[in-house]
LOTIZA-664595 format. One record per residue (C-alpha): residue number from 1; residue in three letters; x, y, z. Coordinates in Angstrom, 3 decimals, always signed. Example, Ala and Ser with C-alpha at 12.3 -4.5 7.8 and 13.67 -1.06 7.14 Angstrom:
# residues 2
REC  pos  code        px        py        pz
REC    1   ALA   +12.300    -4.500    +7.800
REC    2   SER   +13.670    -1.060    +7.140
This chain:
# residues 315
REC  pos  code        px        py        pz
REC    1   UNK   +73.850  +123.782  +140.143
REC    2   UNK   +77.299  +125.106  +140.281
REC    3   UNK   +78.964  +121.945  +141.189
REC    4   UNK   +77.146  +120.421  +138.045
REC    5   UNK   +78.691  +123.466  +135.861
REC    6   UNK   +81.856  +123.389  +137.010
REC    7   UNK   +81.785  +119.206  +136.298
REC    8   UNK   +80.627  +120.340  +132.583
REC    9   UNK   +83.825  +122.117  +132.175
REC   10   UNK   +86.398  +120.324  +133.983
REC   11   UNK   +87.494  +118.659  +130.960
REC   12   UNK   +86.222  +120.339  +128.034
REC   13   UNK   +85.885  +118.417  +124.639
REC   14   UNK   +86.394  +121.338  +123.090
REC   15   UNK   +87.724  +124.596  +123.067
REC   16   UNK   +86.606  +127.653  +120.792
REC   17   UNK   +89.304  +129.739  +119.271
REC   18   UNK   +88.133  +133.343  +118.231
REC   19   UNK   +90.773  +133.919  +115.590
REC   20   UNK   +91.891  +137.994  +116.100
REC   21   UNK   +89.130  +139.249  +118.512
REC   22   UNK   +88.234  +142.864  +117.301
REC   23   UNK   +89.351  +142.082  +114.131
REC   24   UNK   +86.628  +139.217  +112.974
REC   25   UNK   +85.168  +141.975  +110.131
REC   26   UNK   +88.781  +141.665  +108.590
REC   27   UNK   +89.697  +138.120  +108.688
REC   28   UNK   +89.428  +137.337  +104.767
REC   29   UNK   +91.732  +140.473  +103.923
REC   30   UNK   +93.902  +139.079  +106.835
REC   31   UNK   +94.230  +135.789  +105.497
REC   32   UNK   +95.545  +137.327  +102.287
REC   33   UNK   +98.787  +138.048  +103.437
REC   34   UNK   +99.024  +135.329  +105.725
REC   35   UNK   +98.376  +132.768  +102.484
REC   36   UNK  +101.021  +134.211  +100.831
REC   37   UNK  +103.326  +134.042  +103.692
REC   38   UNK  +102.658  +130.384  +104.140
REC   39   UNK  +102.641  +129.922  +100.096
REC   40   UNK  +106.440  +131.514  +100.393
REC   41   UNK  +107.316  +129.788  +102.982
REC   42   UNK  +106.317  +126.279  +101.803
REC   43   UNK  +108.220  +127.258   +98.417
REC   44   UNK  +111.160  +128.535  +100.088
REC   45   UNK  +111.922  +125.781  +102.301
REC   46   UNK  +111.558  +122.687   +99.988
REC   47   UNK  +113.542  +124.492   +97.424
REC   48   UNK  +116.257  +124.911  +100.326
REC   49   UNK  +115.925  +121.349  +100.962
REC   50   UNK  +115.732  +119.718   +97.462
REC   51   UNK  +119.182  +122.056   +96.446
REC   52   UNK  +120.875  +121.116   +99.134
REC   53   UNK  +119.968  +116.944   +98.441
REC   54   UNK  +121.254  +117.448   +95.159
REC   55   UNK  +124.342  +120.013   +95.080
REC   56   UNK  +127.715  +117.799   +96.971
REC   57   UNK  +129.271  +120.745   +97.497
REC   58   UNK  +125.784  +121.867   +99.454
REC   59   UNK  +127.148  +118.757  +101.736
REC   60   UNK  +128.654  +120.535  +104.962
REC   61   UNK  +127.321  +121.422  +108.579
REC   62   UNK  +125.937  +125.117  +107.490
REC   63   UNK  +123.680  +123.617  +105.198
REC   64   UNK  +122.702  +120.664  +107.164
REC   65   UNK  +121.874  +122.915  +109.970
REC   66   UNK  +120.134  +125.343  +107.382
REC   67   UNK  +118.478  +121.714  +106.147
REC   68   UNK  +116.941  +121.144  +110.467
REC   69   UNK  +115.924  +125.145  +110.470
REC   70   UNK  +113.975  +124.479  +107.074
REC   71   UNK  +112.025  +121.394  +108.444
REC   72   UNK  +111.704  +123.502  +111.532
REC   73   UNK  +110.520  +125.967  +109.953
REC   74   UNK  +107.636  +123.943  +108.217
REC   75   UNK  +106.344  +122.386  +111.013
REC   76   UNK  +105.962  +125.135  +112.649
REC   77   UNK  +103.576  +127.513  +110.167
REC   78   UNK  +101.793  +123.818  +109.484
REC   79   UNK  +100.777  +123.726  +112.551
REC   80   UNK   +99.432  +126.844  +112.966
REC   81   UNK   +97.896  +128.277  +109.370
REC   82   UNK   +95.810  +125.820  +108.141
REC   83   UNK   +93.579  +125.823  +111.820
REC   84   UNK   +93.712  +129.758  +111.260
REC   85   UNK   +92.290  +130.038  +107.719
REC   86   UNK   +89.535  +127.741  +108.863
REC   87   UNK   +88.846  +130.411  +111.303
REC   88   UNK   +88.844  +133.350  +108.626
REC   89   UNK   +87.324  +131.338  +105.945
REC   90   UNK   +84.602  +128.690  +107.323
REC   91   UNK   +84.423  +130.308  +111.050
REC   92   UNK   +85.483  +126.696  +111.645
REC   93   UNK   +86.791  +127.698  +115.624
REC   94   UNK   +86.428  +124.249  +117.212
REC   95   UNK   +89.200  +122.470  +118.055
REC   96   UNK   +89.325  +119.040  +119.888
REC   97   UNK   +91.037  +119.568  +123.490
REC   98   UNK   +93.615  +117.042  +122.744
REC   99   UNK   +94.197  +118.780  +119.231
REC  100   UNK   +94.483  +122.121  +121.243
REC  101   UNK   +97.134  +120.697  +123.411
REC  102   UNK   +99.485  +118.727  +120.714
REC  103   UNK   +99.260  +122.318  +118.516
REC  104   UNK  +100.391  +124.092  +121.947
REC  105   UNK  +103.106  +121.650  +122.457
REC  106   UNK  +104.685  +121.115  +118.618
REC  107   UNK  +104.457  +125.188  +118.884
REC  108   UNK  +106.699  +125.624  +121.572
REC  109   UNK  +108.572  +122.218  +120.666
REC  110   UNK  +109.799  +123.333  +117.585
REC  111   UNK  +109.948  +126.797  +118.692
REC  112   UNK  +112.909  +125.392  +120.988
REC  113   UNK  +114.425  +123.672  +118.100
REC  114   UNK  +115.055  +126.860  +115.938
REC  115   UNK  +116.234  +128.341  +118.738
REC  116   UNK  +118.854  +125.478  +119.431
REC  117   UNK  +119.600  +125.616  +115.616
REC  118   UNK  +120.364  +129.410  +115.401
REC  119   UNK  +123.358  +128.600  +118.123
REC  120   UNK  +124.507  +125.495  +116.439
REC  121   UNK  +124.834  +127.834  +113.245
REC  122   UNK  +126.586  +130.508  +115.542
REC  123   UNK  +129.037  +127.709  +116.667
REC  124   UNK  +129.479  +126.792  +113.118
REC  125   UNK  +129.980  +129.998  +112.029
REC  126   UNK  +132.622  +130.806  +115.145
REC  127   UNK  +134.498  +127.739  +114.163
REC  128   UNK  +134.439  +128.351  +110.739
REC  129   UNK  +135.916  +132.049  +110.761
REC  130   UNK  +137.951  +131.792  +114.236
REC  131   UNK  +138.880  +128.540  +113.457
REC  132   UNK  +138.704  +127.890  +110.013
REC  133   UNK  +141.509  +124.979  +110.083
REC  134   UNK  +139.958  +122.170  +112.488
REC  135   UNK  +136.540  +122.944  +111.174
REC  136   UNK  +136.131  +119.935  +109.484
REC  137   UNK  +137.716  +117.925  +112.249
REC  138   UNK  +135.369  +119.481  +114.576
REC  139   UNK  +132.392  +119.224  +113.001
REC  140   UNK  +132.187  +116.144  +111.397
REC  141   UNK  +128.629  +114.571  +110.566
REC  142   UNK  +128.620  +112.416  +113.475
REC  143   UNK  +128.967  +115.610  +115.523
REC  144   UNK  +126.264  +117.323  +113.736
REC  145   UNK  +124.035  +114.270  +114.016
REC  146   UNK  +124.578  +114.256  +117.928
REC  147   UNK  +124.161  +118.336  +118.066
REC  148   UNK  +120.520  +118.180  +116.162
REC  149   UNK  +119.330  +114.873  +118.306
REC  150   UNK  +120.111  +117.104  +121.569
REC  151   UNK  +118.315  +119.987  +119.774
REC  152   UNK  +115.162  +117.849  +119.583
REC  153   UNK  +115.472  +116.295  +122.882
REC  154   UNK  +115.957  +119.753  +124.693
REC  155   UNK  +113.073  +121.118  +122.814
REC  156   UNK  +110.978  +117.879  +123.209
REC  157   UNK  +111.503  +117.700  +126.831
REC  158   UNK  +111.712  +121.031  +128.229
REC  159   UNK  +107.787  +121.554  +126.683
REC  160   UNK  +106.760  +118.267  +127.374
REC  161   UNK  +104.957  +119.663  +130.807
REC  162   UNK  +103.191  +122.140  +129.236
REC  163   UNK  +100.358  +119.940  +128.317
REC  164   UNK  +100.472  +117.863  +131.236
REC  165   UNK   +99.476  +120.423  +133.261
REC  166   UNK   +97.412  +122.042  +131.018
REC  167   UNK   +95.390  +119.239  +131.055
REC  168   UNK   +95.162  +118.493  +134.913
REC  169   UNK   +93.841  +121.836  +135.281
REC  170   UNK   +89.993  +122.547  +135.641
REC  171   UNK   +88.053  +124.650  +132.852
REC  172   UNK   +85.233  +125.716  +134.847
REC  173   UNK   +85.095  +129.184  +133.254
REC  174   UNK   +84.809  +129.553  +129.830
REC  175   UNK   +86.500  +127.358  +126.657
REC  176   UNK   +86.804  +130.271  +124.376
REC  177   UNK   +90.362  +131.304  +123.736
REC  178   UNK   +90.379  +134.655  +122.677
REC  179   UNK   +93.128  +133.669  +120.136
REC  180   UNK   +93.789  +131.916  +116.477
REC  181   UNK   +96.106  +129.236  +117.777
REC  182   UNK   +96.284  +126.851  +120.818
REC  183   UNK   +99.310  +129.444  +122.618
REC  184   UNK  +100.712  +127.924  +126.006
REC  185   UNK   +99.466  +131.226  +128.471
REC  186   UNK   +96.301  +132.008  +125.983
REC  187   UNK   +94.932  +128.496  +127.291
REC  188   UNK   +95.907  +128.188  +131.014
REC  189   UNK   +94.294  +131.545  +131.790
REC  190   UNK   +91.157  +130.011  +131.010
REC  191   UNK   +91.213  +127.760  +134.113
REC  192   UNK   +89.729  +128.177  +137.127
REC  193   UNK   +92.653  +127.269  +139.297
REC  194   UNK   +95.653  +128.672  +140.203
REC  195   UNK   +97.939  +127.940  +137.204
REC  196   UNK  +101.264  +129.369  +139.008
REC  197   UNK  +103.048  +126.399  +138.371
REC  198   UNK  +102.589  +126.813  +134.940
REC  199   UNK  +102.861  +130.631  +134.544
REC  200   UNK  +106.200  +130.201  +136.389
REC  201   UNK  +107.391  +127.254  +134.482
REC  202   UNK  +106.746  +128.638  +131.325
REC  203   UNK  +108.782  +131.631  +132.294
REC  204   UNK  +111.138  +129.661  +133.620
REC  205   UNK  +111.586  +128.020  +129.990
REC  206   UNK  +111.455  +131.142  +128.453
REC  207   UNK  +114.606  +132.558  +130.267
REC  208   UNK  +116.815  +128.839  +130.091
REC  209   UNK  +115.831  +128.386  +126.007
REC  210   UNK  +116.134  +132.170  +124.934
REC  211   UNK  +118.087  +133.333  +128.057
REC  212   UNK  +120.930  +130.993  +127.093
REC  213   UNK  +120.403  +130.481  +123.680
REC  214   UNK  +120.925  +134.349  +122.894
REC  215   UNK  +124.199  +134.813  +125.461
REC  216   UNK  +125.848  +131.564  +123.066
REC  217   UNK  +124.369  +133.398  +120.101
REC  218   UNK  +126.308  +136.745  +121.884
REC  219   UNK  +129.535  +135.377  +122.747
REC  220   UNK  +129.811  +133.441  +119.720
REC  221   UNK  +129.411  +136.746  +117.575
REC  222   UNK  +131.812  +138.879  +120.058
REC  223   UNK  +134.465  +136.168  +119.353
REC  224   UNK  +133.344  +136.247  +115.381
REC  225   UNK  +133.635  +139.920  +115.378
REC  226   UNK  +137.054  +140.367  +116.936
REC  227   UNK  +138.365  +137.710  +114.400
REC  228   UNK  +136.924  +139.826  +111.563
REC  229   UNK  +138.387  +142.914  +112.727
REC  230   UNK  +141.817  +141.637  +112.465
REC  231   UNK  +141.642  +140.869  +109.443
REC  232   UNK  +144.590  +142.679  +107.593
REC  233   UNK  +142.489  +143.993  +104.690
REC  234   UNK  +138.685  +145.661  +104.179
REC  235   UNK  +138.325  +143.209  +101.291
REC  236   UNK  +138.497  +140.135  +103.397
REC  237   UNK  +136.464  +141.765  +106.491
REC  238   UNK  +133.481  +142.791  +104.314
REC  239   UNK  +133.860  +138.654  +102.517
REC  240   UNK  +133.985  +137.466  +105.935
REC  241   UNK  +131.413  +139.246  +107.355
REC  242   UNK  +128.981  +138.654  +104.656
REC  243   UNK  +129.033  +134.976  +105.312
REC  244   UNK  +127.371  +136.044  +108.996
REC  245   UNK  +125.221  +138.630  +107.581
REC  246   UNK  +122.449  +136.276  +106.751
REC  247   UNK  +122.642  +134.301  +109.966
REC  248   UNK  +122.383  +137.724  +111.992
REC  249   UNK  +119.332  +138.591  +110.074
REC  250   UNK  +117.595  +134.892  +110.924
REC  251   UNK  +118.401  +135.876  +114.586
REC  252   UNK  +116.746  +138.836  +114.456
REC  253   UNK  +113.804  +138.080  +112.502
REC  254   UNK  +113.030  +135.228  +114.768
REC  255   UNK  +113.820  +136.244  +118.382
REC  256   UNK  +112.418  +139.943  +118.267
REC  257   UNK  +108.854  +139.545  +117.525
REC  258   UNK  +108.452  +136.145  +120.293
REC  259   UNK  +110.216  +138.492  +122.845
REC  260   UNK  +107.649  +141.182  +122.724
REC  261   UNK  +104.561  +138.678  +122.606
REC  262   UNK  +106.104  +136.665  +125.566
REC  263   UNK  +106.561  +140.133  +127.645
REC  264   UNK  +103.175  +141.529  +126.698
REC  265   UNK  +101.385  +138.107  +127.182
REC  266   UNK  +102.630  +138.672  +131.022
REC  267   UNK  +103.264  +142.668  +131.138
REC  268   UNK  +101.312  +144.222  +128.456
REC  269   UNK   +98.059  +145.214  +129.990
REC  270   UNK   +97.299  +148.217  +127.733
REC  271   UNK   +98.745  +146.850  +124.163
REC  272   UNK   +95.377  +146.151  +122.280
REC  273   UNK   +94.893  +142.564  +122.256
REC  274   UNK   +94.446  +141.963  +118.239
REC  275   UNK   +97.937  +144.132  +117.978
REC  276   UNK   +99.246  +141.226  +120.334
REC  277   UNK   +97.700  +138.232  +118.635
REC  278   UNK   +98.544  +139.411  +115.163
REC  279   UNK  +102.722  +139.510  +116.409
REC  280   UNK  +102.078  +135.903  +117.895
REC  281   UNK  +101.027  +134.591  +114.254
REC  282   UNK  +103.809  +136.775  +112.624
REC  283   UNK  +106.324  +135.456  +114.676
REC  284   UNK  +105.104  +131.871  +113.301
REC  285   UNK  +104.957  +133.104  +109.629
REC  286   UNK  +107.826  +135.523  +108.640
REC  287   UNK  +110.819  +133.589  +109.868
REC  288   UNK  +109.658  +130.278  +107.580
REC  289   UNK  +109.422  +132.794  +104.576
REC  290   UNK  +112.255  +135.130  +104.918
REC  291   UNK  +114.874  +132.066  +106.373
REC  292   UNK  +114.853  +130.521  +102.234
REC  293   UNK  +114.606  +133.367  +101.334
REC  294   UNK  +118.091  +135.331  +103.414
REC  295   UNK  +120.149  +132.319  +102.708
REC  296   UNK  +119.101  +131.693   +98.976
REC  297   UNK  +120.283  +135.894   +98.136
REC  298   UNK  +122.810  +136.110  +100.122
REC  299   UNK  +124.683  +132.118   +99.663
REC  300   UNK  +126.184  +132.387   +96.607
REC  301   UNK  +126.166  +128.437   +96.035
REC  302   UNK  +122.666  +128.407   +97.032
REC  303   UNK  +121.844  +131.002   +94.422
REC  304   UNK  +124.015  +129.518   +91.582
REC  305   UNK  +122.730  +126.255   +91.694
REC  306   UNK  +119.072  +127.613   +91.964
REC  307   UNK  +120.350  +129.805   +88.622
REC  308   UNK  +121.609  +126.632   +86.811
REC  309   UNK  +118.668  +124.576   +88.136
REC  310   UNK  +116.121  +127.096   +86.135
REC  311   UNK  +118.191  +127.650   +83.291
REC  312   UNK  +119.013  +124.291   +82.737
REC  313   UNK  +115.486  +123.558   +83.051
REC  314   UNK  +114.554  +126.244   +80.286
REC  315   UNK  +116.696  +125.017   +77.945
């Protein structure tokens, strides 16, 4: 009889996602604030997208790599918020296996590619200030071209294991995943092997994507920083440093809150599980709606051709 159950699971059709355990009596007032989240980010992004296609002067590698983080960007709360709302809404919480598996990988795909983005914008950035005389030589659109196709190809092949051995593993236990998306750890646990291989490759992903991609992001913003400080006036370091501001906040906002669900995913015994599951969707959700959102206030040619756009329009 066991043998038989354990056959039943091995390769589930299905798996059964619970949304926020704990929290199941608040999922429509939950979904409030993650509809408008999605509604801003959706807004934000094509707006970011359509000025820069029609603004020339929009035409230059910050805003072509602002252009990748915006698609980025959309993908990724896509692929997570409609699946979710079915959960609050319908208590839809099937989900095909093979569905569960291309959500887990286009998460941590794209995941990968913002990160890659943020230190192409660094580089920019450190060019642009420390440099600010062979930037155009240096980044020229063939250059950016080649930076976002190795974006995509680290990203696309550094998590393309993930559901390869997801799927070899057997699911003799449960297929409920105690969670509103298809996240990497979240489904492995379930199986009744021992998923080491993919507990340490994850990690080890983890450390080479963020690990690396934050020291660039560091050293980049050292070498920024000392150039701004020697600046000969407070005028031109407070211009100069403005034209980072935005980018620092975009670092921030998306590398904080995936830090602390990665470390109490693996660490975090005794944080409540909804508190964890709720960061996992915000990290998903506020970086697509504040990115448009930093870089339209604080870009000045961003904002005054959203400004002429609307007024133009009203008249």
């Amino acid at each position: 009889m066991s043998d038989s159950n354990t056959t039943d699971f091995t390769n589930p059709s299905t798996f059964i996602l619970l949304g926020i355990p704990g929290l199941e009596a608040a999922h429509i007032w939950i979904s409030i604030p993650f509809c408008t989240m999605y509604a801003i980010a959706l807004l934000g992004n094509f707006t970011i997208l359509f000025i820069v296609k029609i603004e020339p002067r929009l035409h230059g590698p910050m805003y072509y790599f602002l252009c990748m983080l915006a698609v980025t960007d959309l993908v990724l709360s896509t692929c997570i918020l409609p699946k979710t709302l079915s959960i609050f809404w319908f208590n839809s919480r099937e989900i095909d296996f093979n569905a569960c598996l291309t959500q887990m990988y286009v998460i941590h795909c794209f995941s990968a590619m913002v990160s890659g983005i943020l230190v192409a914008m660094a580089f920019d950035r450190y060019v642009a200030i420390c440099d600010p005389l062979r930037h155009s030589t240096i980044l020229t659109n063939p250059v950016i071209a080649k930076i976002g196709l190795a974006v995509v190809l680290r990203g696309g092949m550094l998590i393309l294991p993930y559901p390869f051995l997801a799927r070899r593993w057997p699911y003799c236990r449960t297929n409920i995943i105690p969670h509103s998306y298809c996240e990497h750890m979240a489904v492995v646990k379930l199986a009744c092997a021992d998923i080491t291989v993919s507990s340490y490759y994850g990690l080890s992903v983890a450390f080479l994507v963020m690990g690396l991609d934050v020291f660039s992001i560091t050293v980049s913003y050292i070498q920024i920083l000392r150039a701004i400080f020697s600046l000969p006036t407070k005028d031109a370091r407070h211009k100069t440093f403005g034209t980072c501001g935005s980018h620092l906040c975009v670092i921030l906002t998306f590398y904080i809150p995936p830090l602390f669900s990665f470390l109490t995913h693996r660490f975090g015994h005794n944080v409540p599980q909804h508190f964890h599951i709720l960061i996992a969707n915000t990290y998903l959700l506020v970086p697509p709606m504040l990115n448009p959102i930093i870089y339209g206030v604080s870009t000045k040619l961003i904002r005054d051709r959203l400004i002429r756009l609307f007024t133009h329009k009203g008249t």
